[in-house]
C-alpha positions as CSV (number, residue, x, y, z in Angstrom):
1,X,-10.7,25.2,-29.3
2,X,-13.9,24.4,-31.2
3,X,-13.9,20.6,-30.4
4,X,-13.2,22.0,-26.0
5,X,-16.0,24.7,-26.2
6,X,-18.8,21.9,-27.8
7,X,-17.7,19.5,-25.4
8,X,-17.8,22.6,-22.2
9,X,-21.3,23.5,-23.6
10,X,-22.6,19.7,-23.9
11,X,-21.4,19.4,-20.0
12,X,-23.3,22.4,-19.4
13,X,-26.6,21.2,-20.8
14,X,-26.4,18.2,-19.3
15,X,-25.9,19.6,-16.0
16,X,-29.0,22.2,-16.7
17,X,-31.1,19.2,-18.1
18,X,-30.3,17.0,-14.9
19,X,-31.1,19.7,-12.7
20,X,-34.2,20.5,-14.0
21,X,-35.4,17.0,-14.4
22,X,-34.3,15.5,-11.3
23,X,-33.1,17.7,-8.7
24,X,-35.8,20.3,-8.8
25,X,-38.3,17.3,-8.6
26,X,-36.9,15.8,-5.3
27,X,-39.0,16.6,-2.6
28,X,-36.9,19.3,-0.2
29,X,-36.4,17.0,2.7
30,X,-34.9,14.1,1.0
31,X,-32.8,17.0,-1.0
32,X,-31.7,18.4,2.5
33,X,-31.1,15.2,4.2
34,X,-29.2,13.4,1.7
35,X,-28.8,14.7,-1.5
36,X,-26.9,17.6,-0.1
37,X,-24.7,15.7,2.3
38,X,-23.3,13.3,-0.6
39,X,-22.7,16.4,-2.4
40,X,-21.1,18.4,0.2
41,X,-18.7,14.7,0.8
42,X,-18.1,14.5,-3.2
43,X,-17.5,17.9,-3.8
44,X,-13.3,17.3,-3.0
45,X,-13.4,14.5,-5.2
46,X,-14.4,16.6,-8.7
47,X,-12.2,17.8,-10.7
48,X,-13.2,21.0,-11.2
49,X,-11.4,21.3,-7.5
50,X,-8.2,20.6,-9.0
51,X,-5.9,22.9,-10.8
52,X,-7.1,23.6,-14.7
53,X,-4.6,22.3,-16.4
54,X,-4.5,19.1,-14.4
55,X,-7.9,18.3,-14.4
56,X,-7.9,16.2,-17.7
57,X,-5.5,13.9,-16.4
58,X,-7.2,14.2,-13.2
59,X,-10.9,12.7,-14.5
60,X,-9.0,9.7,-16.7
61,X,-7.2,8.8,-13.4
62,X,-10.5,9.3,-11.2
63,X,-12.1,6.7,-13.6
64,X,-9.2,4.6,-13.5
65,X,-9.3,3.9,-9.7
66,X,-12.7,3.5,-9.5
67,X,-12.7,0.4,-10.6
68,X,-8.2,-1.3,-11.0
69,X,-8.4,-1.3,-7.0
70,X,-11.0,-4.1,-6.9
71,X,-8.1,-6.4,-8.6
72,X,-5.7,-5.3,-6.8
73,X,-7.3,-5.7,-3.5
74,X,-7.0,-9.7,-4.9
75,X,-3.6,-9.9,-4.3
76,X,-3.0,-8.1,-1.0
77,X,-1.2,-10.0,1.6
78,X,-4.1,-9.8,3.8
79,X,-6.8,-10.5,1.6
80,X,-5.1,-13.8,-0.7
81,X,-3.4,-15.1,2.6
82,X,-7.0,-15.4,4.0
83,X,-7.7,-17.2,0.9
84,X,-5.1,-19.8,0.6
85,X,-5.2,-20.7,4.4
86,X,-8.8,-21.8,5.0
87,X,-9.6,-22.5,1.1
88,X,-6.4,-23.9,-0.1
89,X,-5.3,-24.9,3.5
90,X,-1.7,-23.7,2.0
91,X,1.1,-24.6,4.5
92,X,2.6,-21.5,6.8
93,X,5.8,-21.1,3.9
94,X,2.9,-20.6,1.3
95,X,1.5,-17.6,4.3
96,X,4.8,-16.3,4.7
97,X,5.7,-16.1,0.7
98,X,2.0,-14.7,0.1
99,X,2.6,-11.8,2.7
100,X,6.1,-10.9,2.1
101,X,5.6,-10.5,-1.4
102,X,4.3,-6.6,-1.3
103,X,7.6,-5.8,0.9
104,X,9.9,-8.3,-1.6
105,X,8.3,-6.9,-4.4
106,X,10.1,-3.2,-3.6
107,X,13.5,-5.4,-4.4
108,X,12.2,-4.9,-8.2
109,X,12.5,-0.8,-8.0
110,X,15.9,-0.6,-9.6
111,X,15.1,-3.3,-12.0
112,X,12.1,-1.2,-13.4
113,X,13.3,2.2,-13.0
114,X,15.9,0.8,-15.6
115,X,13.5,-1.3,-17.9
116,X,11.4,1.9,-17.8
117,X,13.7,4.6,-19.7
118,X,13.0,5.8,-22.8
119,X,9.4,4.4,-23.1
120,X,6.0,5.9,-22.6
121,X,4.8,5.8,-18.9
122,X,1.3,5.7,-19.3
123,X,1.0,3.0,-22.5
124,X,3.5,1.3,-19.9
125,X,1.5,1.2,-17.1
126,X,-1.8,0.2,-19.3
127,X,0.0,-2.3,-20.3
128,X,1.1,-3.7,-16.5
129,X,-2.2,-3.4,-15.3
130,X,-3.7,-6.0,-17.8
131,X,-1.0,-8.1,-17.1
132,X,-2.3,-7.7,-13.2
133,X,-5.4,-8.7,-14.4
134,X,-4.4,-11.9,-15.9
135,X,-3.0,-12.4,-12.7
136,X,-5.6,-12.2,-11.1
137,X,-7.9,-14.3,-13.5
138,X,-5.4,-16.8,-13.0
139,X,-5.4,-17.2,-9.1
140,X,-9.6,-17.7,-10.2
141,X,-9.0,-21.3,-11.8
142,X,-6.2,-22.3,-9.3
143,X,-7.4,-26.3,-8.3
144,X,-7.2,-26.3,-4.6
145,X,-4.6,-28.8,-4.9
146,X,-0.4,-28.1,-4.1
147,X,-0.3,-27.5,-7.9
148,X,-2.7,-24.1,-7.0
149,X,-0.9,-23.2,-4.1
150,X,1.9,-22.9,-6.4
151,X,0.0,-21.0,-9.1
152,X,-1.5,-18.9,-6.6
153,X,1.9,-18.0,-5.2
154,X,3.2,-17.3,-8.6
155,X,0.5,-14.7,-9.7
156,X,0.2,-12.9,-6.7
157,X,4.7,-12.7,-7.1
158,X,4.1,-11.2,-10.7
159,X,1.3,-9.4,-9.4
160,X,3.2,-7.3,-6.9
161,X,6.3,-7.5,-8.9
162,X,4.3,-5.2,-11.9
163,X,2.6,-3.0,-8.9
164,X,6.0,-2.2,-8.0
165,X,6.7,-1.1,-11.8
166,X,3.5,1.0,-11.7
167,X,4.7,2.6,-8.7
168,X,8.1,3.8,-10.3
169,X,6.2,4.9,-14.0
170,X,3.4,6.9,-12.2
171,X,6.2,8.9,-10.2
172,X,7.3,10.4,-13.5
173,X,3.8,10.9,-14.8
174,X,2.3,12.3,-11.6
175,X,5.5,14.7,-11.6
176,X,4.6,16.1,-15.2
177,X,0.9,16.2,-14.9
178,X,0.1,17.6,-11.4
179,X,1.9,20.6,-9.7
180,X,3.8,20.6,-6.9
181,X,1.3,22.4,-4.6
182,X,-1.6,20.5,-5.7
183,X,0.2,17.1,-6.0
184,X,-0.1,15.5,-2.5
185,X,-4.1,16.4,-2.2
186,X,-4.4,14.6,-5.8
187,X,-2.4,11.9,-4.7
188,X,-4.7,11.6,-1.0
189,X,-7.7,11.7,-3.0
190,X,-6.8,9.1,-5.4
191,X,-5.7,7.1,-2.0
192,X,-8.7,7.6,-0.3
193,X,-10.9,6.0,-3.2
194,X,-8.2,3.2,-3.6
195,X,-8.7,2.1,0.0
196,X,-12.5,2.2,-0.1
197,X,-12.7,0.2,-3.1
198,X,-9.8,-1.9,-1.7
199,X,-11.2,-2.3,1.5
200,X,-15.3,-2.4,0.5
201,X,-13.8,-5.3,-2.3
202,X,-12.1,-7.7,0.5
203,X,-15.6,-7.6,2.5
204,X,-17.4,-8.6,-0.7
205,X,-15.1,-11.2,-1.0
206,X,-15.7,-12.0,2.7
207,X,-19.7,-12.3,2.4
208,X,-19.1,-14.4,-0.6
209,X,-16.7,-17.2,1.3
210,X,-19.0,-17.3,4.0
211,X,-21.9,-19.1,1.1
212,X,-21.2,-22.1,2.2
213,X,-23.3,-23.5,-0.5
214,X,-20.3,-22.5,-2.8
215,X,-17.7,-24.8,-1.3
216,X,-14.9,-22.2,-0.7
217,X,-15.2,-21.3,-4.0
218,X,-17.1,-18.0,-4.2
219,X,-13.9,-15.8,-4.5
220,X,-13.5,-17.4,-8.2
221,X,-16.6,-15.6,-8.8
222,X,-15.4,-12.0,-7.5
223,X,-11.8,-12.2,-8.8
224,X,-13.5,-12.9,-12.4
225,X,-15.5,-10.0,-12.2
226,X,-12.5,-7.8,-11.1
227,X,-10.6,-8.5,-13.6
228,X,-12.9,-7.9,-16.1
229,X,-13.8,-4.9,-14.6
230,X,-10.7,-4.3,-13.7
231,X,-10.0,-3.4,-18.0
232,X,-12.2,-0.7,-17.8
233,X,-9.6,1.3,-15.3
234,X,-6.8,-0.1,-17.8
235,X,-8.3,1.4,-20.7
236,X,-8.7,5.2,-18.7
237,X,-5.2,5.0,-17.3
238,X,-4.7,4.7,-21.3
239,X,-6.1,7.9,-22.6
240,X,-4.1,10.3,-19.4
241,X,-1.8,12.9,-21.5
242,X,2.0,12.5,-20.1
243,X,2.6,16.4,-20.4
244,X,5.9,16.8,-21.4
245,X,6.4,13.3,-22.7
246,X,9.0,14.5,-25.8
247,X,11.2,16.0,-23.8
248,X,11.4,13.7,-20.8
249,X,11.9,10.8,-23.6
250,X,14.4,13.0,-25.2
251,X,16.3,13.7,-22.4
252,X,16.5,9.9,-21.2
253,X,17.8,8.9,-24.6
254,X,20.7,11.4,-25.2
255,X,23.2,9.2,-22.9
256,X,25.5,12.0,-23.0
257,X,23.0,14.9,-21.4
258,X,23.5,15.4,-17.8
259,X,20.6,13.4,-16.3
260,X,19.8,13.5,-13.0
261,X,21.6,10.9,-10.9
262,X,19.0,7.8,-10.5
263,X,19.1,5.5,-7.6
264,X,21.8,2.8,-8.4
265,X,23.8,0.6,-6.0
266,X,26.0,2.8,-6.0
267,X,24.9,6.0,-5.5
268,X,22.5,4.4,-2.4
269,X,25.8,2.5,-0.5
270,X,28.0,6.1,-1.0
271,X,24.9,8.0,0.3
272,X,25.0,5.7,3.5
273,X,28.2,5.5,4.1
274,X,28.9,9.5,4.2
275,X,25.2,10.5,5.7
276,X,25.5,9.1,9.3
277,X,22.7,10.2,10.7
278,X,20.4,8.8,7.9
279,X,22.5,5.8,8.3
280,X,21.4,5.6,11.9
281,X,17.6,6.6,11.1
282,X,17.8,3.3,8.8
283,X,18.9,1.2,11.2
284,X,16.1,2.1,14.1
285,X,13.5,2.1,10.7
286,X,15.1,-1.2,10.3
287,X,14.0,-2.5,13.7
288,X,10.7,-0.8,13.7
289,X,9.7,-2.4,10.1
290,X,11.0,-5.7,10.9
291,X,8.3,-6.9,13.1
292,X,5.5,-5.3,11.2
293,X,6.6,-7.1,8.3
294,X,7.2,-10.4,9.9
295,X,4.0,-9.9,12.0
296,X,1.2,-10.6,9.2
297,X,1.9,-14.4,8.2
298,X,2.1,-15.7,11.7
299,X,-1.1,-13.5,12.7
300,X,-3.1,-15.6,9.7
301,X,-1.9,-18.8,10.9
302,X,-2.8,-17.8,14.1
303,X,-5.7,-16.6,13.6
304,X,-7.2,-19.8,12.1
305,X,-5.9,-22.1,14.5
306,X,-7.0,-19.9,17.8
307,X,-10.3,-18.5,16.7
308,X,-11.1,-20.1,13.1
309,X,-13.1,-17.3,12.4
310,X,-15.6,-16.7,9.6
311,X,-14.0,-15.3,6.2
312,X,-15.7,-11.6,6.9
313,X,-14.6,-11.6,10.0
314,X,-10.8,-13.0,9.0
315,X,-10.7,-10.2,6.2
316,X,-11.8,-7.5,8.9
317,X,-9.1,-8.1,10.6
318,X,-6.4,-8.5,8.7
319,X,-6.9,-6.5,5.6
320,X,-10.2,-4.1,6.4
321,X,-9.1,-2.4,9.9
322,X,-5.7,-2.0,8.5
323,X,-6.5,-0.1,5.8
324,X,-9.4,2.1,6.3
325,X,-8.5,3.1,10.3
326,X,-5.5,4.8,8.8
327,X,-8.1,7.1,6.6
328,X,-9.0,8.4,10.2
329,X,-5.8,8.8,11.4
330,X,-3.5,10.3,8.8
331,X,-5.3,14.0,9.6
332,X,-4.2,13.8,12.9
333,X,-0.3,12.2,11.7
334,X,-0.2,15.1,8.8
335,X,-0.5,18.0,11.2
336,X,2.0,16.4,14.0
337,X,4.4,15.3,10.8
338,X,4.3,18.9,9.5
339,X,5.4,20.8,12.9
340,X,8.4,18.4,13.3
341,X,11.2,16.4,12.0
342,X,11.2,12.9,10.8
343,X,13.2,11.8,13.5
344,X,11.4,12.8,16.1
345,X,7.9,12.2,14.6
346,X,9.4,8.4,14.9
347,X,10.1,9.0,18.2
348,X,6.5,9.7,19.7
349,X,4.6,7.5,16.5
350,X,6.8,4.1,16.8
351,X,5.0,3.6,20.3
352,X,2.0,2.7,18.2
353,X,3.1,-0.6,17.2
354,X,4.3,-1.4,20.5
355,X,0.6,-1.2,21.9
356,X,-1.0,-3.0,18.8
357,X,1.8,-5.7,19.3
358,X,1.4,-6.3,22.8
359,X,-2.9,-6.4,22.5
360,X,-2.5,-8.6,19.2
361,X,-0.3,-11.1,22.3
362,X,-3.0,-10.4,25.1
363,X,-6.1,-10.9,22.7
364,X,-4.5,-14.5,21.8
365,X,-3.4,-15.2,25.5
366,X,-7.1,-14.2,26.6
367,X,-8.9,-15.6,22.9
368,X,-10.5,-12.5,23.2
369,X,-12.2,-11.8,20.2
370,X,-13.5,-7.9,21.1
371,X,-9.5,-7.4,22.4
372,X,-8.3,-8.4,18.8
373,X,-10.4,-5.9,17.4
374,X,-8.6,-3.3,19.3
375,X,-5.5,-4.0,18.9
376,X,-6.1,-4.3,14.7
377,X,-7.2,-0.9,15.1
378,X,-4.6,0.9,17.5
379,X,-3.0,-0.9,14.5
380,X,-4.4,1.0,11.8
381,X,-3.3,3.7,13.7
382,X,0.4,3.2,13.3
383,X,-0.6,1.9,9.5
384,X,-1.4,6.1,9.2
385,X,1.4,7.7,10.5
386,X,3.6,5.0,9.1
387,X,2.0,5.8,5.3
388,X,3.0,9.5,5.6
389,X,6.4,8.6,7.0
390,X,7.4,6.1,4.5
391,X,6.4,8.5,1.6
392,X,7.5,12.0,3.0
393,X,10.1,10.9,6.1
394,X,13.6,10.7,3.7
395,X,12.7,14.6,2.2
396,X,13.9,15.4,5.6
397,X,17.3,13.9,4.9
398,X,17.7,14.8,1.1
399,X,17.7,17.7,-1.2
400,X,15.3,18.2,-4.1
401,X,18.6,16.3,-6.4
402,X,19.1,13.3,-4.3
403,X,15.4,12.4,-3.4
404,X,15.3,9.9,-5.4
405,X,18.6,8.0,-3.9
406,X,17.0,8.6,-0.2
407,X,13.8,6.9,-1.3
408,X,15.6,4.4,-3.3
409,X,17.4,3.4,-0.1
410,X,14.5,3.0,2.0
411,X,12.6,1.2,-0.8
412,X,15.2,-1.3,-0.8
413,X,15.3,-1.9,2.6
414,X,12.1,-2.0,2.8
415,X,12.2,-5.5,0.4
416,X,15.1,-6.7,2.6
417,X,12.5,-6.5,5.9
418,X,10.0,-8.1,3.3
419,X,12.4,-10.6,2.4
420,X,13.5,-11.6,5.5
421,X,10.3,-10.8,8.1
422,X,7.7,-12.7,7.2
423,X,9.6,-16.2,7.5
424,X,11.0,-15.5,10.7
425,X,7.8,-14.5,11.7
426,X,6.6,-17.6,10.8
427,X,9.8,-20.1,12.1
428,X,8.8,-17.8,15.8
429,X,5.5,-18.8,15.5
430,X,5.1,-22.8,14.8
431,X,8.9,-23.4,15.6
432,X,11.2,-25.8,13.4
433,X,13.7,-28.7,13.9
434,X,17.1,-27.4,12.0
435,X,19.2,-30.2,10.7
436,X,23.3,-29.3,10.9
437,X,25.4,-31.8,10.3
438,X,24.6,-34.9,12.5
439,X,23.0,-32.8,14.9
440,X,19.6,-31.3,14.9
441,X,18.6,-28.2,16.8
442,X,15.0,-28.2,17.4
443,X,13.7,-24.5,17.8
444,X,10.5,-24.6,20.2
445,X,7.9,-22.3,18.8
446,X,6.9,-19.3,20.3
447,X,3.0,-19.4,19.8
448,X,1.4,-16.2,21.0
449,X,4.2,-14.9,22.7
450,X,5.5,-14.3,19.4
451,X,3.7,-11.1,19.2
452,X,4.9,-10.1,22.7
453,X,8.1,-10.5,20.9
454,X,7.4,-8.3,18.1
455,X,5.9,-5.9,20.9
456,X,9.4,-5.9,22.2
457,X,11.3,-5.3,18.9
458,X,9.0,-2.5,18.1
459,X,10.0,-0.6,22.0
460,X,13.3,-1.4,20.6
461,X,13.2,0.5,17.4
462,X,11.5,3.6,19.1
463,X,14.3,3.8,21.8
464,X,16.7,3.5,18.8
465,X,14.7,6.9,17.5
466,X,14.7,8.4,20.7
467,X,18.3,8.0,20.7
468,X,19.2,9.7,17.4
469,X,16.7,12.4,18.7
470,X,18.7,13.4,21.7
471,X,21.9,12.8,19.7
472,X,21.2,15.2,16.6
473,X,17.7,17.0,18.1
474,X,18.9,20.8,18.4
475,X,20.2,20.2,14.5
476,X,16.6,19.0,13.4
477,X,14.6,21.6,15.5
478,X,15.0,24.6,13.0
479,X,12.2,24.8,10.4
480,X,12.6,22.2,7.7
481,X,13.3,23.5,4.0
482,X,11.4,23.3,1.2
483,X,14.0,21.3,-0.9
């Protein structure tokens, strides 16, 4: 109590001494015009708007992301695939491997949720983002040779292989630390900064490419100084407080306590086979994901070969729009998302990907530049709603006990897309000659018109939506439960 009320006055002072110092020097207009503003945009961000007892946790984490994202915006699809194309001039399986491996990464899930018991969450998170660090070091002194392809592809793998692991160990940790009621507007703040940095860091990188003084070798430079950065988040992460750590460690070492069911084979093929209807959501989500997945790798390689644009604007459109569009539209998704089932949210937000599809084919077809820009954002669009449905869609399928199994389902699928997509995405694209027997079956590729197929897919999925709507509709229309 002693050691909280010294450190409560200290924070006090310090504010008094600032504000006496500096703010009541500023003159009034520069006070009014900007001072205030950045305030009034911070103010959501501090901790002292979260709840009490979560705001310890809260100002470790807030540290933490403020500077882990720049790393980790090293090995996003967008942002490496980029890299390896015009620096590396990797081949299109390299572009396919380097963009499936956020999707094939969610194969891991079950692999970690298991590795994970019985250890502490947070030391075990420190711990995997240093290793994402080395990672990322490690892509910095990859030759541009087929030996740094390969070394490339590796780290970015083991990269989003350990992201994955994070993903499962902050569950646990967010669960104990925030509340329920405050937990989603901790977790969209945290967001928010993640995709700034994120975003803001594959820009940097951008400007820096574009030196051509530095040969293509500039993004050595960043991905040193993220990872070296990168430690100071790794060290915060390391002093959060997993409330309730004893018990939860307790609990997942008596083998014979009655723990709550996790989301094994098992328990995910039984849960499809006697839930029809999520079966059935599955299968249209199935369609819907397939062709954003496989859409990414091909759009790189196409990209290059049908505009060869500069690195900032190459990272604009693949990783940038993406990302921070979404940011704009998510309000909009959230208040749609909350005044209906997932089913038929699906139904009305799947048409986004149609429309980014079928501009992504008319801005090749047309090599409009301006056109591609449009259709990355109506993009980012579908990015927004997609983020809340991914995250929130299966709690309208599952109680409160079998969450975890719903998500575990999806997750999985979700690296089956990633497993598959991108390569087909790719084999569509630039074609291949397929050798059976004595015979060889030469598959013509697709070129642009890839994308119009993708456009197609997508109308296929929502249709498939629109059809379990009109099938089980009067069943979903009642107010959802709080499970």
């Amino acid at each position: 109590m002693h050691k909280a009320a010294t450190l409560a006055s200290r924070s006090c002072g310090a504010a008094a001494w600032f504000d006496t110092l500096i703010v009541q020097r500023l003159p009034p207009l520069f006070l009014h015009q900007i001072v205030q503003p950045i305030a009034r945009v911070l103010r959501p961000f501090a901790p002292s708007s979260m709840p009490r007892m979560s705001r310890p946790a809260y100002r470790w984490e807030l540290l933490s992301v403020s500077f882990m994202p720049m790393a980790l915006a090293c090995v996003e699809g967008g942002t490496i695939g980029v890299i390896a194309r015009k620096a590396f001039d990797a081949s299109d399986l390299v572009i396919a491997i380097l963009t499936a491996a956020p999707a094939l990464s969610q194969l891991t899930s079950m692999l970690w949720a298991h590795a994970l018991r019985g250890t502490d969450r947070v030391k075990a998170i420190a711990r995997m983002q240093r290793y994402i660090l080395c990672c990322v070091a490690f892509i910095a002194f990859a030759p541009f040779t087929a030996v740094g392809q390969g070394m490339v592809v590796a780290a970015v793998l083991a990269a989003r292989c350990t992201m994955a692991g994070i993903m499962v160990a902050r569950a646990d940790v967010w669960r104990a630390n925030y509340p329920r009621h405050a937990r989603a507007r901790i977790a969209g703040r945290l967001a928010m900064i993640i995709t700034l940095i994120n975003s803001s860091s594959a820009l940097m990188i951008g400007a820096i490419m574009d030196i051509t003084s530095l040969g293509g070798h500039g993004f050595r430079f960043f991905y040193v100084a993220a990872s070296l950065l990168g430690l100071i988040g790794a060290w915060a992460f390391s002093h959060i407080r997993w409330r309730g750590r004893a018990v939860h460690l307790a609990v997942e070492d008596d083998h014979t306590s009655d723990a709550p069911t996790h989301a094994t084979a098992s328990a995910m093929f039984n849960t499809l086979r006697s839930d029809r209807a999520y079966r059935r959501f599955m299968s249209a989500q199935f369609v819907l994901g397939f062709s954003n997945l496989a859409a990414p790798a091909p759009f790189i390689i196409a990209l290059e070969y049908e505009f060869a644009p500069s690195y900032t604007k190459a990272l604009l459109l693949t990783q940038v729009l993406p990302m921070l569009v979404p940011l704009i539209a998510i309000p909009f998704w959230a208040r749609l998302l909350d005044r209906m089932h997932i089913v038929q949210f699906r139904v009305y937000h799947s048409w986004t990907f149609v429309v980014a599809n079928a501009l992504i084919f008319l801005a090749f077809l047309t090599d409009s530049l301006a056109l591609m820009f449009l259709a990355r954002f109506v993009l980012g669009i579908g990015f927004g709603g997609g983020m809340l449905a991914w995250n929130l869609g299966h709690h309208d399928f599952a109680t409160r006990e079998t969450a975890g199994i719903y998500m575990g389902i999806h997750a999985t699928l979700t690296g089956v897309r990633g497993a598959i997509g991108p390569f087909v995405g790719v084999l569509l694209y630039s074609g291949a000659s397929i050798v059976i027997g004595t015979s060889t079956v030469a598959l013509p590729p697709l070129g642009a018109y890839t994308f119009a197929l993708f456009a197609a897919a997508s109308a296929v999925g929502a249709m498939m939506f629109a059809r379990l709507y009109r099938d089980i509709g009067p069943d979903l229309r009642a107010p959802r439960a709080d499970h």
